[in-house]
N, C-alpha and C positions, 0 to 999 in steps of 0.2 A: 504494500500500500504506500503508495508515495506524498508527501506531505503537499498539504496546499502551498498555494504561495502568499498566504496569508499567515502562515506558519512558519514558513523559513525567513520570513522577514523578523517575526516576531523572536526568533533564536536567535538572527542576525545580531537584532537593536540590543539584546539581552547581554550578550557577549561582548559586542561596544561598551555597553554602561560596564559589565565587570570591569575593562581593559581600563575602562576611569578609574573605576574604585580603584583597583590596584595601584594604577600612578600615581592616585593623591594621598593614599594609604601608604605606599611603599616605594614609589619614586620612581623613574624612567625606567631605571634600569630591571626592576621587576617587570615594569609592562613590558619590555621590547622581550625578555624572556619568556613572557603569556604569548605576545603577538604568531610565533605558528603554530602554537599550537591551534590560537583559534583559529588561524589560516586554512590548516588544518582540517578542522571540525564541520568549517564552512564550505568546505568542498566534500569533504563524504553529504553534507545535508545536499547539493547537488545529485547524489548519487543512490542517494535515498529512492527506492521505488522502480530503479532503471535495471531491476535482473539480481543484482547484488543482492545475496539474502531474500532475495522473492521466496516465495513460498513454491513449489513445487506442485505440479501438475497433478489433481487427484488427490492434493493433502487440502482439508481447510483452512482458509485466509487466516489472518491477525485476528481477532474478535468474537469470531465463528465459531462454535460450537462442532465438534465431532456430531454430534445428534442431529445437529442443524444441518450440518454440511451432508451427511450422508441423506436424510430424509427429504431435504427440502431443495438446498444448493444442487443436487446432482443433477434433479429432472427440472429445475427452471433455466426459462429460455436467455434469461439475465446472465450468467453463470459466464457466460465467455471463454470458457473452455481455460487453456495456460494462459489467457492475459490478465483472468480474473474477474470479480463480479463484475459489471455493467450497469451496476443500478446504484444511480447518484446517492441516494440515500443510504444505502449500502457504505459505500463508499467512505460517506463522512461520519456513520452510526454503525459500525458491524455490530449485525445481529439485531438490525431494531428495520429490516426490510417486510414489506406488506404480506411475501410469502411464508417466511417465520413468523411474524406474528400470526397470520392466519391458522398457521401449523399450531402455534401454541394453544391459539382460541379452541382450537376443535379438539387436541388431547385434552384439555380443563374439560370439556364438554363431555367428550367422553371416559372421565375418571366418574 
């Protein structure tokens, strides 16, 4: 699952303000010792979602329940096969998709 880009800005700015804290807490030379690491960081978040670490063909996403992914994820048309789910909501909520809730409605129903 690859991060929004409303997200990796948000780690961006976060990472900026520590490299401050650090320089006014601890002075240039601690920050320029911070600085690749979070060079660093800022590029694996590039890399986030692009293959690296993807979940595997036939295994359930980030979020996703084994129960969910085999009973519900397998036969929906959302599913996407190896790129992964397809359904926006999906996406930004694993596990909170119209087909799993459905699924969960009708097991309560029939307990």
């Amino acid at each position: 699952m690859a991060l929004l880009p409303e997200e990796k800005e948000l780690v961006a700015r976060s990472l900026q303000l520590y490299a401050q804290m650090i320089g006014s807490q601890y002075g240039a030379a601690e920050m320029q010792a911070v600085v690749p690491m979070i060079k660093g960081i800022l590029k694996k978040l590039d890399e986030v979602g692009t293959g690296a670490g993807a979940p595997n063909a036939g295994s359930a996403p980030h979020g996703v329940s084994e129960e969910h992914f085999h009973a519900v994820c397998s036969i929906c048309p959302k599913s996407g096969g190896p790129t992964g789910c397809q359904d926006p909501v999906t996406a930004k909520f694993p596990g909170k998709c119209d087909p799993i809730l459905t699924y969960e409605r009708n097991k309560r129903l029939q307990a």
